[in-house]
Backbone as a ProteinNet text record, in pm:
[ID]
protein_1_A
[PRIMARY]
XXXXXXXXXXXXXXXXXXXXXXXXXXXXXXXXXXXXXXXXXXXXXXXXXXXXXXXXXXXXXXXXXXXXXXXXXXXXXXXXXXXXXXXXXXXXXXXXXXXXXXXXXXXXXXXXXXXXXXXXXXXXXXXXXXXXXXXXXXXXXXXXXXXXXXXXXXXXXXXXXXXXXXXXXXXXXXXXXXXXXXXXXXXXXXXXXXXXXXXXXXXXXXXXXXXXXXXXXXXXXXXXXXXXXXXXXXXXXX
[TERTIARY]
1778.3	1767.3	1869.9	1827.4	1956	2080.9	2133.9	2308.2	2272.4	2192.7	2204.2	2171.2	2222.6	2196.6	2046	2024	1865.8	1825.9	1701.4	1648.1	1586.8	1589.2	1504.7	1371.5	1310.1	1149.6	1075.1	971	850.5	737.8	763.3	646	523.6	412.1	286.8	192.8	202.3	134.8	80.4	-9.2	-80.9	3.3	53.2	151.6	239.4	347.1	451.7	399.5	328.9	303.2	229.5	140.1	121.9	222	352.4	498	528.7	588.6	590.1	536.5	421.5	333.5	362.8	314.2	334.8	460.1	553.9	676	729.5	675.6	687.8	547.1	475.5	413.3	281.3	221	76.5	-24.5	-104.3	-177.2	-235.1	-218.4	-306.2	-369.9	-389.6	-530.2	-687.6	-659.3	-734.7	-731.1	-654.4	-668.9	-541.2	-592.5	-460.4	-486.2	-355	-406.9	-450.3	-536.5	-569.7	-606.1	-608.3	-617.5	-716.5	-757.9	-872.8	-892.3	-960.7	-903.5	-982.2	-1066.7	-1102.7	-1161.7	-1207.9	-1263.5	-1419.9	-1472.3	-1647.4	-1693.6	-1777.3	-1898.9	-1910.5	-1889.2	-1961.8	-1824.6	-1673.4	-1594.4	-1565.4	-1596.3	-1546.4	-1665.2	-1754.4	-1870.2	-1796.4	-1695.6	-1663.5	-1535.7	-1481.9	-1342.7	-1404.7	-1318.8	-1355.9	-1383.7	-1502.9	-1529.3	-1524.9	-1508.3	-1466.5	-1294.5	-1313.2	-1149.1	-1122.4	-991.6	-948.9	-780.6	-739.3	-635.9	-648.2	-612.2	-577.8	-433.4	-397.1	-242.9	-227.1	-228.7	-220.8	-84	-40.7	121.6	92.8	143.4	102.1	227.4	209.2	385.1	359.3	541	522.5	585.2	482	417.8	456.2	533	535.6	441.6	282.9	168.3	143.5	186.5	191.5	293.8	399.6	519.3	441.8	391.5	360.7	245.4	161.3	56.7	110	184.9	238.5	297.4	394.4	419.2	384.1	249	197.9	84.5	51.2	39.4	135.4	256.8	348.6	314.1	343.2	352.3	239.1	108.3	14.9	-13.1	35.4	48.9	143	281.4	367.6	301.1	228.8	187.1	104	-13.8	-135.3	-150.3	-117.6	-133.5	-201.3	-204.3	-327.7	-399.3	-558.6	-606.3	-678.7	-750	-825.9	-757	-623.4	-604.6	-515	-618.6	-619.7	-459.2	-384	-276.6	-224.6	-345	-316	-263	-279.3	-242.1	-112.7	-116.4	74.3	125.7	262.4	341.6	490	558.2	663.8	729	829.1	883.9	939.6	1004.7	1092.5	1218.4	1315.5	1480	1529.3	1459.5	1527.8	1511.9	1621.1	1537.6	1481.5	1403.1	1310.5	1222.2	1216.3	1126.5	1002.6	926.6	791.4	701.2	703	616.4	633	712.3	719.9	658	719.8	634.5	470	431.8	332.7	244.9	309.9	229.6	285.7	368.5	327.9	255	239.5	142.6	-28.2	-49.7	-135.6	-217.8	-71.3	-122.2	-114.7	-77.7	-34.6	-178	-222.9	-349.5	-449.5	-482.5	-589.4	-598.7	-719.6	-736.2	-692	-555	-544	-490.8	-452.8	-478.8	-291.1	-278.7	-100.2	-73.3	56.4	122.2	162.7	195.9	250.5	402	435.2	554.5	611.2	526.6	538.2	634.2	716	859.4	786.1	678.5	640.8	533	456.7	338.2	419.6	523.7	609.1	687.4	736.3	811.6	707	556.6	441.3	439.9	421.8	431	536.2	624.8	725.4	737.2	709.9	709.3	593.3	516.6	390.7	386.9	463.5	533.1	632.6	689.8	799.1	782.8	831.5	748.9	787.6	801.3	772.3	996.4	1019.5	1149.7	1226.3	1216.3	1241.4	1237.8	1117.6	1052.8	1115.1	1171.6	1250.5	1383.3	1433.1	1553	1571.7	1507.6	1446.6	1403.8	1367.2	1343	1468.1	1542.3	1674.6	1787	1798.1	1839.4	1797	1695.3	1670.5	1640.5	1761.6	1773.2	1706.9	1608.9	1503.5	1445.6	1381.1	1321.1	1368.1	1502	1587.1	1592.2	1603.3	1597.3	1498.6	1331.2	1230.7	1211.2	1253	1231.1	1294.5	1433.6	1528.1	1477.5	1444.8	1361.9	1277.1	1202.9	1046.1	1005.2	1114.7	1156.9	1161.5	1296.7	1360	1284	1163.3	1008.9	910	955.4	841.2	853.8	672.1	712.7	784.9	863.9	867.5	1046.9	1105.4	1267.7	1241.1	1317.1	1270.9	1409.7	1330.6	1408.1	1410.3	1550.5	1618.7	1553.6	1581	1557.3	1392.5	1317.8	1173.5	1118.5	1005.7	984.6	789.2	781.8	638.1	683.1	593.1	548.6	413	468.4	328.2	284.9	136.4	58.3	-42	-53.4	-133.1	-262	-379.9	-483.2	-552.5	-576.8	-632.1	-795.5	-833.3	-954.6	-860	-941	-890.5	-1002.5	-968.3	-1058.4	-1206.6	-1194.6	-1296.2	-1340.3	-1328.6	-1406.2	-1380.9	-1250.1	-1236.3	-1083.7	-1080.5	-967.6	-864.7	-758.3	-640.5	-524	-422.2	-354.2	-210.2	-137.3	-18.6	94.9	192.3	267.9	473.5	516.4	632.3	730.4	715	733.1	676.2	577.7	457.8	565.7	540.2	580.4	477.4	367.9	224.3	139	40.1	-40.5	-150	-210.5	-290.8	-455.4	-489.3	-660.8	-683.2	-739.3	-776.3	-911.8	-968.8	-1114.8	-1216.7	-1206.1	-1276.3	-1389.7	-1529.4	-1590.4	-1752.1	-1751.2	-1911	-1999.2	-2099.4	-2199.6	-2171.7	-2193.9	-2142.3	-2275.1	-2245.1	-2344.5	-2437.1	-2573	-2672.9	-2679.4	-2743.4	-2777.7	-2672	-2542.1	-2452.8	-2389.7	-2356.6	-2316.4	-2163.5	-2106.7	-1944.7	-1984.8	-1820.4	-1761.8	-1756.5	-1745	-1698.7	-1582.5	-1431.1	-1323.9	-1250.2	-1296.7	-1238.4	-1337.6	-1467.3	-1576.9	-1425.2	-1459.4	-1383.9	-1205.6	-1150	-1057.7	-1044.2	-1151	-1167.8	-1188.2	-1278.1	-1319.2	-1222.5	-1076.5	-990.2	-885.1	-830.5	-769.8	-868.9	-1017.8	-1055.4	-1048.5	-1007.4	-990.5	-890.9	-843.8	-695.7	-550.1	-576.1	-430	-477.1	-642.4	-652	-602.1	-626.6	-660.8	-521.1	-418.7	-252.2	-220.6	-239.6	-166	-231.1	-168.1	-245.5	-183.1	-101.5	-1.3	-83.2	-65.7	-149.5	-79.1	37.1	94	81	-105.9	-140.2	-158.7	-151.9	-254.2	-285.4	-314.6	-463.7	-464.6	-465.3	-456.9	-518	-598	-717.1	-663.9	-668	-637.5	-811.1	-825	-934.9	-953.5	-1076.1	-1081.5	-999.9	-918.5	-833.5	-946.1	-964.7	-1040	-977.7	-866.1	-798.1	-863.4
482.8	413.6	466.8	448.2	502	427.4	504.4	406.7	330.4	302.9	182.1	43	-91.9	-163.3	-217.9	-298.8	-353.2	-418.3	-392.4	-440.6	-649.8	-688.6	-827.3	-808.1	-877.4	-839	-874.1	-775	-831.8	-889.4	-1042.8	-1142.9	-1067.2	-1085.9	-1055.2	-1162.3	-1125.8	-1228.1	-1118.7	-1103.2	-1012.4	-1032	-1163.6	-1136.6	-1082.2	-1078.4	-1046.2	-879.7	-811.9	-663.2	-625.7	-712.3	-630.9	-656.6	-767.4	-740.2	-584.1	-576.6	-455.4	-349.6	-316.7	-236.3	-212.2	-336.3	-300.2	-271.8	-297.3	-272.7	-133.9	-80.2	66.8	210.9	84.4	170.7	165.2	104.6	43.1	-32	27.1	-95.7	-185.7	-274	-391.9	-464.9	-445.6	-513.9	-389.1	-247.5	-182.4	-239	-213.2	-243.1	-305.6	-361.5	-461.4	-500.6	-544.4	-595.5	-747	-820.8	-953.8	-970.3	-1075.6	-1160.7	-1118.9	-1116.6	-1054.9	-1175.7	-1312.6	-1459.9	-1505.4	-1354.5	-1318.4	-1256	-1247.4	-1073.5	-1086.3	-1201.6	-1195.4	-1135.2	-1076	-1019.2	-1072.1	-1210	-1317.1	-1328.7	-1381.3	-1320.1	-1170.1	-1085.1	-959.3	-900.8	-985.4	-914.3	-1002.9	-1143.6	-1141.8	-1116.2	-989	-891.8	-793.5	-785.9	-666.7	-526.7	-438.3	-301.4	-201.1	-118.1	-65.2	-63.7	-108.9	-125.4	5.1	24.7	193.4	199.6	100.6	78.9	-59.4	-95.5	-240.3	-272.5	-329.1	-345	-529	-480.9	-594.8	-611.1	-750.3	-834.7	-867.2	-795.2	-840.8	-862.6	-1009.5	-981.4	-878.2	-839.2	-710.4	-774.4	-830	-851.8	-772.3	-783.6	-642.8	-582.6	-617.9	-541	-460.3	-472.5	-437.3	-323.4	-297.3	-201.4	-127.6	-162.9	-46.9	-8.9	-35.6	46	166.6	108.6	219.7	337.7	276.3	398	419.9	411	486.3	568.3	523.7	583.2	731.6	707.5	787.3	893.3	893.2	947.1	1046.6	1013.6	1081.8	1204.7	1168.3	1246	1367.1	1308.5	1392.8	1502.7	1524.9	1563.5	1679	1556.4	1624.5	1688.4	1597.1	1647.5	1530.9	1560.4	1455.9	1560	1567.5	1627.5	1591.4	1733.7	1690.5	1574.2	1596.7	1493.3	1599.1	1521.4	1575.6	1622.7	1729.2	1691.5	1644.2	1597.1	1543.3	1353.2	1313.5	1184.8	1186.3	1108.5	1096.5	1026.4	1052.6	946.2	977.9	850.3	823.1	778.8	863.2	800.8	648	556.6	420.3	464.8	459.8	482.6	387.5	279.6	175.5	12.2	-46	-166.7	-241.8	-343.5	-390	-376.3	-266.5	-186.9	-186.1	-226.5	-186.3	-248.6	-346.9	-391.7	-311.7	-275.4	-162.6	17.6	0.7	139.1	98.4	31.4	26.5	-4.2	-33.9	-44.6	57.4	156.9	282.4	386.5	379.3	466.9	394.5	310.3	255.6	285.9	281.2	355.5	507.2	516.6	697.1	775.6	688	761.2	730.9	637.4	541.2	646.7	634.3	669.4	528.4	514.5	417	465.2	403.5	373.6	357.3	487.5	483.2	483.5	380.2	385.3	510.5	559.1	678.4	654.5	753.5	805.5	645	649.6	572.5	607.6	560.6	635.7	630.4	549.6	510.8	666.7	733.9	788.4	913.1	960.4	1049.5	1093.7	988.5	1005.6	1066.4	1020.5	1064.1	1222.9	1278.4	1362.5	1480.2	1434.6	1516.8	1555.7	1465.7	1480.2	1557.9	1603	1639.3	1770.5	1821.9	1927.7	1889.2	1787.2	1752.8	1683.5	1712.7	1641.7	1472.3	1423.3	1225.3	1236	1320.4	1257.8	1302.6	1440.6	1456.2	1373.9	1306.2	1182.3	1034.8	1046.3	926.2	960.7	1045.1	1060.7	1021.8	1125.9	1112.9	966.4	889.4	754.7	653.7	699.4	637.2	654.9	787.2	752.2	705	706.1	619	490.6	447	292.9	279.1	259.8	199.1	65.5	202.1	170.6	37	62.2	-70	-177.4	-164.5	-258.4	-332.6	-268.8	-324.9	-364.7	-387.4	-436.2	-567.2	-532.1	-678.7	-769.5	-745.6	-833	-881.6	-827.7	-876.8	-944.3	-917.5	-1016.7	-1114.7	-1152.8	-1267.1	-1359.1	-1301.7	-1382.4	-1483.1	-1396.8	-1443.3	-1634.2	-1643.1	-1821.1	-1916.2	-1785.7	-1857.3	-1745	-1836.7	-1799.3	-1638.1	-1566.6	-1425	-1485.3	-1388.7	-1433.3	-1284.2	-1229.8	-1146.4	-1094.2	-1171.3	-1148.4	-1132.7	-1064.8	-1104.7	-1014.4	-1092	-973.7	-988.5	-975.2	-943.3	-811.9	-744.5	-550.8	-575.3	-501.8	-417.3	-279.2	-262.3	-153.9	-120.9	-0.3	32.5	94.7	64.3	161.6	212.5	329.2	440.9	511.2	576.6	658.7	780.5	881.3	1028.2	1099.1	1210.3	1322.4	1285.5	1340.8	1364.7	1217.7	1056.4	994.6	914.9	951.2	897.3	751.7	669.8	592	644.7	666.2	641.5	522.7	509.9	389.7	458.7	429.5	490.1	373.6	357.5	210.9	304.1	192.2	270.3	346.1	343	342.1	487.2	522.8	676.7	809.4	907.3	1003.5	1103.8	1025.8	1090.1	975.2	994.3	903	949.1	816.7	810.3	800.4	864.9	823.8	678.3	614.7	414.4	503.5	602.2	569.7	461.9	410.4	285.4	283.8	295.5	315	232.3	123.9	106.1	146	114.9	225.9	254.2	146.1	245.4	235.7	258.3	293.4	392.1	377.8	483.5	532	422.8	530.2	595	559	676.6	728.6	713.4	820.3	761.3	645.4	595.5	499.5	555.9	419.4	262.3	207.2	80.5	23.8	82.1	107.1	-73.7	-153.4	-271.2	-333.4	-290.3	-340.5	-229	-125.6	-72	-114.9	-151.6	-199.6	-317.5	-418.6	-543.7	-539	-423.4	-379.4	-322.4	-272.1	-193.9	-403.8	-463.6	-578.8	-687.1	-703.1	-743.1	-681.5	-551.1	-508.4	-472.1	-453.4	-435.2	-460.5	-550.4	-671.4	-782.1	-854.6	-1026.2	-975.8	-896.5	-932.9	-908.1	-880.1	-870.4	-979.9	-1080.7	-1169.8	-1327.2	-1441.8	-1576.9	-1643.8	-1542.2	-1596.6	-1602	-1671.6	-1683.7	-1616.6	-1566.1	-1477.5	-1385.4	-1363.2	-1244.5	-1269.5	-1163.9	-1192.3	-1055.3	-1054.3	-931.2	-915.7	-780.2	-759.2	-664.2	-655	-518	-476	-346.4	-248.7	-257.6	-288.5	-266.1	-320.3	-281.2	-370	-494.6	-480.9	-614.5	-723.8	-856.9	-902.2	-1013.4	-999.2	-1059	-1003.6
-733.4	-606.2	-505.6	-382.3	-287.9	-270.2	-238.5	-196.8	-113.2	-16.1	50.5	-22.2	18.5	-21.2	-11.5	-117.5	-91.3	15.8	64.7	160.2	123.6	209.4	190.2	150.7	77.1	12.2	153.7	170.1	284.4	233.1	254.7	249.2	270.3	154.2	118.9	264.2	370.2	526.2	589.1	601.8	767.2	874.4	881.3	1039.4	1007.3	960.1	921.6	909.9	796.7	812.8	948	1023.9	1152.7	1237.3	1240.3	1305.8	1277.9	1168	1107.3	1203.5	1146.6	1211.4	1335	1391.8	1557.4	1599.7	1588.7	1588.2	1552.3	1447.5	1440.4	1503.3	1574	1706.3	1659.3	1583.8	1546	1663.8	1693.8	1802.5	1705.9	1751.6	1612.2	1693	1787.9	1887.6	1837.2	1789	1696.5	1576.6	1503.4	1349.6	1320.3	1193.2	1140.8	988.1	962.7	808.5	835.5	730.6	731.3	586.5	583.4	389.9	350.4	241.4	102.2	46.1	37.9	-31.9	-143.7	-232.9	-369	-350.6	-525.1	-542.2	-580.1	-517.7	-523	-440	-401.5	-325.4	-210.2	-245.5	-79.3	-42.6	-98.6	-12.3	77.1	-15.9	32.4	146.4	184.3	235.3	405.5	407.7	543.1	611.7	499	556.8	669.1	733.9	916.7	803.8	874.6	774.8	914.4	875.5	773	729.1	571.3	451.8	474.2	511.7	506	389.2	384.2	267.4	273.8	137.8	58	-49.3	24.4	-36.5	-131.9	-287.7	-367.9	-376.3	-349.8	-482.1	-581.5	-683.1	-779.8	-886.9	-967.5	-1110.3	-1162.9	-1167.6	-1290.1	-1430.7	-1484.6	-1576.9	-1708.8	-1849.5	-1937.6	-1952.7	-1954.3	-1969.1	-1914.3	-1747.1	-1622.5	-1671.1	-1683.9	-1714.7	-1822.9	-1921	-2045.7	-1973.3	-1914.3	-1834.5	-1794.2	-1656.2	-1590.6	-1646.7	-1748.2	-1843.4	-1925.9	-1954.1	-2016.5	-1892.1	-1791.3	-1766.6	-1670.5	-1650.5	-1646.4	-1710.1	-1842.5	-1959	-2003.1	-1956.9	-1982.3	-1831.2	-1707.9	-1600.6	-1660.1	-1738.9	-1724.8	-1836	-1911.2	-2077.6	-1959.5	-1897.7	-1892.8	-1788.3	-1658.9	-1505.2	-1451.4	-1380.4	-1243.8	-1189	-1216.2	-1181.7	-1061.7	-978.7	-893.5	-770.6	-772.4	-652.7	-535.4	-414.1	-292.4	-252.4	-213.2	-152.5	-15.4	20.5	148.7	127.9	83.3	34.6	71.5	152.3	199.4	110.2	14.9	-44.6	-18	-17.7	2.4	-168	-210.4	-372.7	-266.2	-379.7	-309	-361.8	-317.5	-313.7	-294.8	-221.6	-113.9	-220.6	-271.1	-316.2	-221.1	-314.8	-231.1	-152.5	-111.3	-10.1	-32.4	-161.8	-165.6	-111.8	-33	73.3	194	229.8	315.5	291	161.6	124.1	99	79.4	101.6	191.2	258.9	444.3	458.1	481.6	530.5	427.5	332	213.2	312.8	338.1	391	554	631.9	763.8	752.1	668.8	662.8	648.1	522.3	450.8	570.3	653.9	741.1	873.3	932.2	1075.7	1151.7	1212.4	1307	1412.9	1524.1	1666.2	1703.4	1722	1747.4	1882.1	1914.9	2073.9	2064.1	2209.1	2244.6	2172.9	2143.3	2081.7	1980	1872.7	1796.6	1669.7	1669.3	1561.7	1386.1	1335	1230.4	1244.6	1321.1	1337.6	1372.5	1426.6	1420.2	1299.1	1189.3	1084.4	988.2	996.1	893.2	982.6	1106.3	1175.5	1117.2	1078.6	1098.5	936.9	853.4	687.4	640.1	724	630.2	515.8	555	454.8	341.4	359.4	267.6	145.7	68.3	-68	-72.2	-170.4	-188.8	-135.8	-213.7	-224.7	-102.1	-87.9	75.6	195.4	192.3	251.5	277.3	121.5	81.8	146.6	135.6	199.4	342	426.5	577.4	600.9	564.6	595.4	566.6	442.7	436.7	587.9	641.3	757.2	869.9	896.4	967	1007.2	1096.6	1120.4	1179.8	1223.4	1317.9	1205.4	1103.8	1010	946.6	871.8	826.3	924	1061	1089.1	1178.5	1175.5	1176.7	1061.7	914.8	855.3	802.8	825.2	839.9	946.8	1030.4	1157	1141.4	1044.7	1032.9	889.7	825.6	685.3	699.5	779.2	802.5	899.1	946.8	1016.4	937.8	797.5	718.7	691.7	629.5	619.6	542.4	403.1	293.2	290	234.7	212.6	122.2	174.1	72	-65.9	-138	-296	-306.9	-311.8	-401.7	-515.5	-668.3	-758	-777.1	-696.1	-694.3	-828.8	-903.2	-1019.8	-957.6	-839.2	-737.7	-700.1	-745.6	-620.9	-556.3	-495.3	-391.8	-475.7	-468	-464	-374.7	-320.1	-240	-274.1	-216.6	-272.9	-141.5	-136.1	-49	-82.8	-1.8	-49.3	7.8	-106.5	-51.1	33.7	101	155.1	78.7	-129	-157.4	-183.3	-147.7	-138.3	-280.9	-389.5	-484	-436.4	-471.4	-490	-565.7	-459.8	-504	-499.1	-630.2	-641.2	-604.7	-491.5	-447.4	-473.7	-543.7	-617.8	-585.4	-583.7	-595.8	-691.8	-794.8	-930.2	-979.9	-884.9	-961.2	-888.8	-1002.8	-914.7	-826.6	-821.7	-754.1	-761.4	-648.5	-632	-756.1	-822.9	-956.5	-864.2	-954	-970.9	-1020.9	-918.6	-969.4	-1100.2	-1035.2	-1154.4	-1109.7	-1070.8	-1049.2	-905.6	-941.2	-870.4	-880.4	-720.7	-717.7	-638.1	-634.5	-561.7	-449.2	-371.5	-273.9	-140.9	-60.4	51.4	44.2	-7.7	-19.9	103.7	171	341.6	423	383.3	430.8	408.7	208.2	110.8	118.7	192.5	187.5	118.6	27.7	-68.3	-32.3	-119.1	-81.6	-112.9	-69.5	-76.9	-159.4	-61.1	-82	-204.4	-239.7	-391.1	-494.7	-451.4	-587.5	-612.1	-509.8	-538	-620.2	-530.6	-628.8	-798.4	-797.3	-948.6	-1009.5	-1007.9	-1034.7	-1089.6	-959.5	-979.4	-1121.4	-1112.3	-1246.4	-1365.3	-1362.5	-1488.1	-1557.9	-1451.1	-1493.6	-1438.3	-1366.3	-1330.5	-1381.6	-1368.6	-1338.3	-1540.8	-1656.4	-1833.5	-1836.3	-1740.3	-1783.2	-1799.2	-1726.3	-1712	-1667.3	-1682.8	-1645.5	-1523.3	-1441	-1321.6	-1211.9	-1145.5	-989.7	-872.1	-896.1	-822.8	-779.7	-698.9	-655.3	-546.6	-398.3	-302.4	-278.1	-185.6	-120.9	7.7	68.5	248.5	257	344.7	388.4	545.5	524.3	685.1	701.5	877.6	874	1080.3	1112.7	1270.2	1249.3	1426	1402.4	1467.8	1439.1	1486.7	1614.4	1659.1	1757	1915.9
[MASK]
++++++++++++++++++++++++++++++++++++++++++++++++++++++++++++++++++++++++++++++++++++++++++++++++++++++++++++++++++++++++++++++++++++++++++++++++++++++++++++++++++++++++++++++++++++++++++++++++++++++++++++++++++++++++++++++++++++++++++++++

């Protein structure tokens, strides 16, 4: 982790991440995040479309930890194949930060709607060559960053807790149209695997169906905690 001290956790709220957002130069009168409030069909059919990233809280759970490393473990053996290198990732250095890293793993990957000389849309600008940890560094100095996020913490509705054992994960579509799971913890963004049909008549995924299908199979059988929620990038509807 970096020498700086930990950041305050960012409350799992759409307002609070489109503070965020907008604040680091997001128009969110275009797009914005807003709630996901389950993973049926007839919910997910009245989220704004098109889903261009989906960012889960979810406990980390021990099941949750031997996953990851194992799936770690099998990246490091085998490889990750077939994944795009355009996928922006940021490693986390910063505690606490992964609600933050994951709203920007989120606008990074997304076609959205940037103010002029937007410092969040400049920092993805300026990194695109640099690998995860390079990245991580370059974002450690800059205070803007730290302190659009101390600002927009200390907004949230519910007292932030320190000791939080809740992460963020992000999920993306790549170039070739497969889901990717970008988390803070990976040293590369993973293949989710997880795929439903999909739009015949215009050959696009259904980013936020396969996500849902990724959270039933393998977050809801980890665990019996209700400590999840759900946020979709997508038209803001304000």
């Amino acid at each position: 982790m970096s020498k700086l001290g930990p950041w305050i956790p960012l409350e799992s709220n759409p307002e609070v991440f489109n503070k965020w957002a907008q604040r680091a130069g997001l128009v969110t009168k275009q797009d914005a995040f807003g709630d996901v409030y389950g993973l049926d069909d007839d919910i997910l059919a009245i989220v704004p479309q098109p889903t261009q990233a989906v960012i889960l809280l979810f406990p980390d759970v021990p099941e949750a930890k031997a996953h990851q490393t194992s799936e770690d473990e099998r990246i490091a053996k085998d490889g990750q194949p077939h994944l795009d290198p355009t996928i922006f990732y940021v490693k986390q250095t910063i505690g606490n930060a992964c609600g933050t890293i994951a709203l920007i793993h989120a606008l990074a990957n997304s076609k959205v709607t940037w103010a002029p000389n937007s410092p969040l849309h400049d920092f993805i600008a300026e990194t695109q060559g640099k690998n995860p940890e390079e990245r991580a560094q370059l974002l450690e100095t800059r205070p803007l960053f730290a302190n659009i996020h101390a600002e927009t913490a200390q907004e949230g509705q519910s007292a932030p807790n320190i000791d939080t054992d809740l992460h963020f994960v992000c999920f993306v579509a790549a170039p070739d149209a497969d889901l990717r799971k970008v988390a803070k913890g990976q040293e590369s963004p993973t293949d989710a695997a997880a795929k439903t049909d999909g739009d015949h008549d215009t050959g696009m995924r259904d980013l936020l169906k396969d996500v849902a299908k990724v959270i039933k199979e393998r977050y809801l059988t980890q665990t019996e905690s209700v400590y999840f929620s759900l946020m979709a990038l997508g038209p803001s509807t304000d």
